[in-house]
LUMVO-516562 format. One line per 4 residues: number of its first residue (from 0); their letters; for each residue x, y, z of C-alpha. Coordinates in nm, 3 decimals, always signed. Layout:
% residues N
NUM = a = X,Y,Z | ...
//
This chain:
% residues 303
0 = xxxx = +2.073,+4.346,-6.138 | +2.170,+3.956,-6.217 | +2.154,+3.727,-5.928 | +2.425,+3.569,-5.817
4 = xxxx = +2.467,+3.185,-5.900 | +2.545,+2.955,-5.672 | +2.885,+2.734,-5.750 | +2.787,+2.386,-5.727
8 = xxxx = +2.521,+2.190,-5.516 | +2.441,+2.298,-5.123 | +2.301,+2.161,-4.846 | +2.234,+2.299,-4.467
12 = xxxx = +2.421,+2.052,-4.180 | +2.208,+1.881,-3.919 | +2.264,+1.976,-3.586 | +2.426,+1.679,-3.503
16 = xxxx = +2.676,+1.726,-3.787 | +2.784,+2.068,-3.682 | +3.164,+2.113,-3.509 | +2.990,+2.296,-3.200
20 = xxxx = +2.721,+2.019,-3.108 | +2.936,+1.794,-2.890 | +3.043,+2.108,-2.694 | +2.680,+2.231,-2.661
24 = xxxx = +2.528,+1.914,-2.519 | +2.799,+1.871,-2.302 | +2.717,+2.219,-2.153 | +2.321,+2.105,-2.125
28 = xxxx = +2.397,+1.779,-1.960 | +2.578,+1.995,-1.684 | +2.384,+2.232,-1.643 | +2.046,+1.991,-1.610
32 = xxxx = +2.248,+1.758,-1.334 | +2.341,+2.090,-1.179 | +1.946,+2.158,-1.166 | +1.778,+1.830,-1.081
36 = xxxx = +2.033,+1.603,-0.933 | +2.055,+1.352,-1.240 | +2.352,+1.324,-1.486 | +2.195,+1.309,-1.895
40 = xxxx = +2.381,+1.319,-2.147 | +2.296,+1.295,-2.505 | +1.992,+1.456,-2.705 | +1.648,+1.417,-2.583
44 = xxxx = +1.575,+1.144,-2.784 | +1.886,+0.915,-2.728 | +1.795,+0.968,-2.352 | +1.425,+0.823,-2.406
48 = xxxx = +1.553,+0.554,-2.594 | +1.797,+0.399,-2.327 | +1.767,+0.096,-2.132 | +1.581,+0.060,-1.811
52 = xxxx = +1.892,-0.038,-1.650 | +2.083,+0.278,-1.741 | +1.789,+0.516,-1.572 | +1.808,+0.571,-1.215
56 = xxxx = +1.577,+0.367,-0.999 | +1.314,+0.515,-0.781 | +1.305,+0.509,-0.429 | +0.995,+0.452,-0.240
60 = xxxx = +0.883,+0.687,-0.035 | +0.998,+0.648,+0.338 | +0.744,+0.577,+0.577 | +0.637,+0.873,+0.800
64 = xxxx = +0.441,+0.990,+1.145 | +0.087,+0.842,+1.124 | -0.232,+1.074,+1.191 | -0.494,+1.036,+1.386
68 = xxxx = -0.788,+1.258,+1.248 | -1.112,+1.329,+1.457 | -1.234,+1.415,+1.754 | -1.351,+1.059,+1.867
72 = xxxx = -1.079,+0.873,+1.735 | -0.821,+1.117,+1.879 | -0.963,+1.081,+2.263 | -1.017,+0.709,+2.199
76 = xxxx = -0.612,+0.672,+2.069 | -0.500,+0.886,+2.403 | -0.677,+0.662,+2.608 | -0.550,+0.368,+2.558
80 = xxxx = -0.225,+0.523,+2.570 | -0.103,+0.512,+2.252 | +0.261,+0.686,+2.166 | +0.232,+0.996,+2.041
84 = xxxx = +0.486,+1.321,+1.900 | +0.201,+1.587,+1.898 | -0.128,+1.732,+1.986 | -0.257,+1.970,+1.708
88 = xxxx = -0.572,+2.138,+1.834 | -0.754,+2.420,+1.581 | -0.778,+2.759,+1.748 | -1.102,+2.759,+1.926
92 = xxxx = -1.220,+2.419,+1.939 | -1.343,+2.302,+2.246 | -1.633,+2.014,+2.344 | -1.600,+1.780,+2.597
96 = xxxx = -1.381,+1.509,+2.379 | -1.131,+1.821,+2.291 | -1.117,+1.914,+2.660 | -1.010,+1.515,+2.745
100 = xxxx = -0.773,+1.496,+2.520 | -0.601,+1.800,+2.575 | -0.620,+1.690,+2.924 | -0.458,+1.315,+2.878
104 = xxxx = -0.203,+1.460,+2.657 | -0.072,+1.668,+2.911 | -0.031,+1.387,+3.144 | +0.114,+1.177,+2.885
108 = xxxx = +0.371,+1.502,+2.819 | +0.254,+1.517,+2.464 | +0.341,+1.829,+2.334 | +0.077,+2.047,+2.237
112 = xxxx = +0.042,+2.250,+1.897 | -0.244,+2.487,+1.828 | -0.307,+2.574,+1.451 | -0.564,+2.697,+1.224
116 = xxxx = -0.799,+2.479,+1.014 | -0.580,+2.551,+0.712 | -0.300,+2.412,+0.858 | -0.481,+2.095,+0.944
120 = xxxx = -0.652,+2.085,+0.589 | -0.281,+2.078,+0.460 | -0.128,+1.856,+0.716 | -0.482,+1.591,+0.677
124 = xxxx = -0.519,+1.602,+0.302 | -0.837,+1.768,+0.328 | -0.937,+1.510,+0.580 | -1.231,+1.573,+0.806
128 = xxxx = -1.016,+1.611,+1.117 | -1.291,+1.830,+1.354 | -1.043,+2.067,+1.503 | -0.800,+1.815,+1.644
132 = xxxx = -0.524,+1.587,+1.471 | -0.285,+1.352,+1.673 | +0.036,+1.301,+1.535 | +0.160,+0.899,+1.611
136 = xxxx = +0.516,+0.868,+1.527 | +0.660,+0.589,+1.321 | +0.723,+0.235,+1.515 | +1.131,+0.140,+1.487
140 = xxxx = +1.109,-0.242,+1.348 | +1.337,-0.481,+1.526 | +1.553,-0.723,+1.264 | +1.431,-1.080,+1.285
144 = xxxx = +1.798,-1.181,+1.387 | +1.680,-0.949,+1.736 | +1.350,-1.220,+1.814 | +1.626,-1.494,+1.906
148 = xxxx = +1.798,-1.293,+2.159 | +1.479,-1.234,+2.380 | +1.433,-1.572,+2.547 | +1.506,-1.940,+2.555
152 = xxxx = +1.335,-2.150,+2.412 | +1.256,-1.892,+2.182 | +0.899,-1.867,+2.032 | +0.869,-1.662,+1.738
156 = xxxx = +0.490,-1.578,+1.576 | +0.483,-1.508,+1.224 | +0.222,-1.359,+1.041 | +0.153,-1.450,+0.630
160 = xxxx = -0.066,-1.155,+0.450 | -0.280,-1.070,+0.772 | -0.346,-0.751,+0.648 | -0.557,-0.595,+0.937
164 = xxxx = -0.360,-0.372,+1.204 | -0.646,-0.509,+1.420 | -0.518,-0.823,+1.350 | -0.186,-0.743,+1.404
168 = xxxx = -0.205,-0.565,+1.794 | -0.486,-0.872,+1.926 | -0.197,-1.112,+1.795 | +0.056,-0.913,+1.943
172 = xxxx = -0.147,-0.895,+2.266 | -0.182,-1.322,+2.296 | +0.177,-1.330,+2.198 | +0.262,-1.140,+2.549
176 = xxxx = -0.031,-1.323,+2.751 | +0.123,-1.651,+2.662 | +0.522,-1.608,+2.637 | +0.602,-1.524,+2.336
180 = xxxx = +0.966,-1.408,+2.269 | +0.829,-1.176,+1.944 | +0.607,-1.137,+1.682 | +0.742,-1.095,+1.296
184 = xxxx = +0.569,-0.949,+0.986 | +0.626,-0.954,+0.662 | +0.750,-0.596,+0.490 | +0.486,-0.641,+0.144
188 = xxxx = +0.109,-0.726,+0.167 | +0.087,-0.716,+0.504 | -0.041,-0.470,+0.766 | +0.213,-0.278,+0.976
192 = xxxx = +0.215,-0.122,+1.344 | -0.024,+0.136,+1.307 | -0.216,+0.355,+1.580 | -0.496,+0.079,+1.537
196 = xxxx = -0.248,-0.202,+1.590 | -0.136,+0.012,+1.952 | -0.496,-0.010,+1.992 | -0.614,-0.350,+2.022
200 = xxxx = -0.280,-0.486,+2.125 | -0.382,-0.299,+2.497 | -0.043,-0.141,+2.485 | +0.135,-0.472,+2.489
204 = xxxx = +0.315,-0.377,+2.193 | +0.581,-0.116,+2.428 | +0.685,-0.510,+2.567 | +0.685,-0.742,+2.249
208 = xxxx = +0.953,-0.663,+1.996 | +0.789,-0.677,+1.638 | +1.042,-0.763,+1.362 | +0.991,-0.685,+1.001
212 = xxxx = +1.132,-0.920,+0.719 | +1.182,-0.813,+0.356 | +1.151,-1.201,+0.281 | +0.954,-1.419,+0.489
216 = xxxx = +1.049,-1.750,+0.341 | +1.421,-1.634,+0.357 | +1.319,-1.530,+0.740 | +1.228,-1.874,+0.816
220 = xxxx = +1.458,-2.034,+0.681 | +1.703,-1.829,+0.889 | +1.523,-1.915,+1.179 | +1.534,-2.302,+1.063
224 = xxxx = +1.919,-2.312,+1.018 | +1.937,-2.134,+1.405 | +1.770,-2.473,+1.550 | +1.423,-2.339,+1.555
228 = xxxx = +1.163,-2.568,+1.424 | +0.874,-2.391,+1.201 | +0.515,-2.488,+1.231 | +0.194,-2.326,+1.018
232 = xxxx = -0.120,-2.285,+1.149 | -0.335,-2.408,+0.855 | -0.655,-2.590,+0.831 | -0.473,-2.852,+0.604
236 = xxxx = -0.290,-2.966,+0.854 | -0.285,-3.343,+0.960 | -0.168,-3.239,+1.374 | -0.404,-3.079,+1.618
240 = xxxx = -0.193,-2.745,+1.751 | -0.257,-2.912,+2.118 | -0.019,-3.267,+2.001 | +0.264,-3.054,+1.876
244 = xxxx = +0.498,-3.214,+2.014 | +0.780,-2.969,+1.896 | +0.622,-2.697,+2.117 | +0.818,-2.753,+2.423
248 = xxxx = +1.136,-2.630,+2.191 | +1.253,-2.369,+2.005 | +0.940,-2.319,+1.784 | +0.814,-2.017,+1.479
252 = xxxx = +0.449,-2.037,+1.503 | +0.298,-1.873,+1.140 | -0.019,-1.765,+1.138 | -0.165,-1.723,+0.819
256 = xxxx = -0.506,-1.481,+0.684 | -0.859,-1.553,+0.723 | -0.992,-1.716,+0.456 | -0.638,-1.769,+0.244
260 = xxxx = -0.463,-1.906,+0.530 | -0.093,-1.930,+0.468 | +0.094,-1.891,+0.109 | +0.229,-2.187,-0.128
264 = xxxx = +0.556,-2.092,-0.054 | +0.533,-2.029,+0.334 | +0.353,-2.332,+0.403 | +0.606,-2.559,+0.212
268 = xxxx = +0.860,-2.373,+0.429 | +0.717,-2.484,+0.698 | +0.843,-2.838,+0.921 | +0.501,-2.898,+0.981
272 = xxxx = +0.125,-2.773,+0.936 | -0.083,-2.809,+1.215 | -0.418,-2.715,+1.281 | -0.690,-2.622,+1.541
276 = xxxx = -1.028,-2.901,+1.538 | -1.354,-2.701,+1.495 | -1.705,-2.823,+1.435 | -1.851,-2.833,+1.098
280 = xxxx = -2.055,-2.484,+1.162 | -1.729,-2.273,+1.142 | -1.482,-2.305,+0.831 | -1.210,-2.094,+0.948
284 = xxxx = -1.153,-1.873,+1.262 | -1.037,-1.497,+1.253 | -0.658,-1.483,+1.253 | -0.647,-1.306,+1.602
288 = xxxx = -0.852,-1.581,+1.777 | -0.676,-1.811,+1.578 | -0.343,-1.724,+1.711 | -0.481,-1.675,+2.065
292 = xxxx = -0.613,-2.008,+2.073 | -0.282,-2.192,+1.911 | -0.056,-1.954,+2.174 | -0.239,-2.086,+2.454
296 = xxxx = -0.185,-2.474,+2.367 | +0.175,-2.425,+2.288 | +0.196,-2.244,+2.590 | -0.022,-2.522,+2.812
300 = xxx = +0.275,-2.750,+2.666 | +0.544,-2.557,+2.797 | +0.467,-2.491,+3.117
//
């Protein structure tokens, strides 16, 4: 039998080329935005090649409920009355620090959730949690705009990269001893309200608004344009906190870390830098005494 010949040259069409490939990839975009949530459109590799613009941005994850893990930690939160959603207790714990908690929850009206240990493995991480996990809901930020309506004159404490929630609730805690209006944080590099800010703040924070600003610079600058005048704690400074004259006013006090005090940016922000004299055994001062002992000098000039 002869074999058939061929009439003139032939070649086999790329995909691409073919009249149903428009139609098909049309169909797959659909069906994968259909599936995920995302419109694509095009072949694999004209998707990996686009621009960072064209792909949709991701969204940070929202903040959620804190947890407080551990039997000592737990009874220690409850005492000093921190806010709390939940109780979760593990089926058949009980000791003397489960008993008290269970105990000030119920007075608090904390409801209470019993559940095994995988449960609390899942809902912990793996954490070591001991039985007993108390669920701190998230603290509702007040905008910075809010700090001005809450006295007059109005004085403000900001905080630059303090990064300790220890930090944060002794701060808060001079800021109600001695007057102050509110207490402002920065949203990026900078520690939050947590259960261990509730802590040391003595439960002062349920009275002092805390404001959080996406931009601190753009904050203060806000705050300069309302009539307030904006002093930095920082050991630069050529005024001694207890001189500042601008004290009796409308006044931002910004407190800066330990060690780094206040940022290149915030501190030329800032009307004036002013600091706090200390002896030559002591370069800088924790930024929760720091702020106690600059609140009470303002505070000495106001009265």
């Amino acid at each position: 039998m002869s074999k058939r010949r061929k009439k003139g040259p032939s070649r086999t069409l790329k995909a691409e080329d073919r009249h149903w490939y428009g139609n098909r990839q049309t169909a797959r975009a659909e069906k994968s935005a259909t599936r995920t949530g995302t419109a694509t459109a095009g072949s694999r590799r004209a998707s990996s090649s686009s621009s960072p613009a064209d792909r949709p941005a991701r969204r940070p994850a929202p903040e959620g409920p804190e947890l407080v893990t551990g039997r000592n930690p737990v009874v220690e939160a409850l005492r000093a009355g921190i806010p709390a959603s939940a109780l979760y207790v593990m089926t058949g714990a009980s000791d003397d620090r489960v008993r008290e908690s269970i105990k000030l929850a119920t007075d608090a009206g904390v409801p209470l959730l019993e559940a095994g240990r995988a449960e609390l493995d899942r809902m912990t991480d793996q954490a070591v949690h001991q039985g007993i996990v108390l669920q701190v809901p998230e603290y509702r930020y007040a905008h910075p705009d809010d700090l001005l309506l809450h006295g007059t004159p109005q004085l403000i404490v900001a905080l630059d990269g303090v990064t300790d929630p220890r930090n944060v609730g002794a701060i808060v805690r001079s800021a109600a001893a001695f007057g102050a209006h509110g207490v402002l944080l920065p949203e990026r590099r900078a520690a939050g309200v947590t259960a261990g800010a509730w802590k040391t703040s003595a439960g002062t924070l349920a009275s002092v608004p805390v404001a959080r600003a996406t931009n601190l610079v753009r904050a203060l600058k806000a705050y300069q344009s309302a009539g307030l005048f904006v002093a930095g704690l920082d050991a630069r400074g050529a005024v001694g906190v207890g001189s500042l004259e601008a004290a009796s006013g409308p006044l931002v006090l910004v407190i800066g870390s330990e060690g780094k005090g206040l940022s290149r940016l915030v501190a030329e922000t800032c009307d004036l830098l002013v600091n706090i004299p200390m002896g030559p055994k002591a370069e800088s001062l924790n930024a929760g005494v720091a702020a106690g002992i600059a609140l009470y000098e303002i505070s000495r000039r106001r009265s």
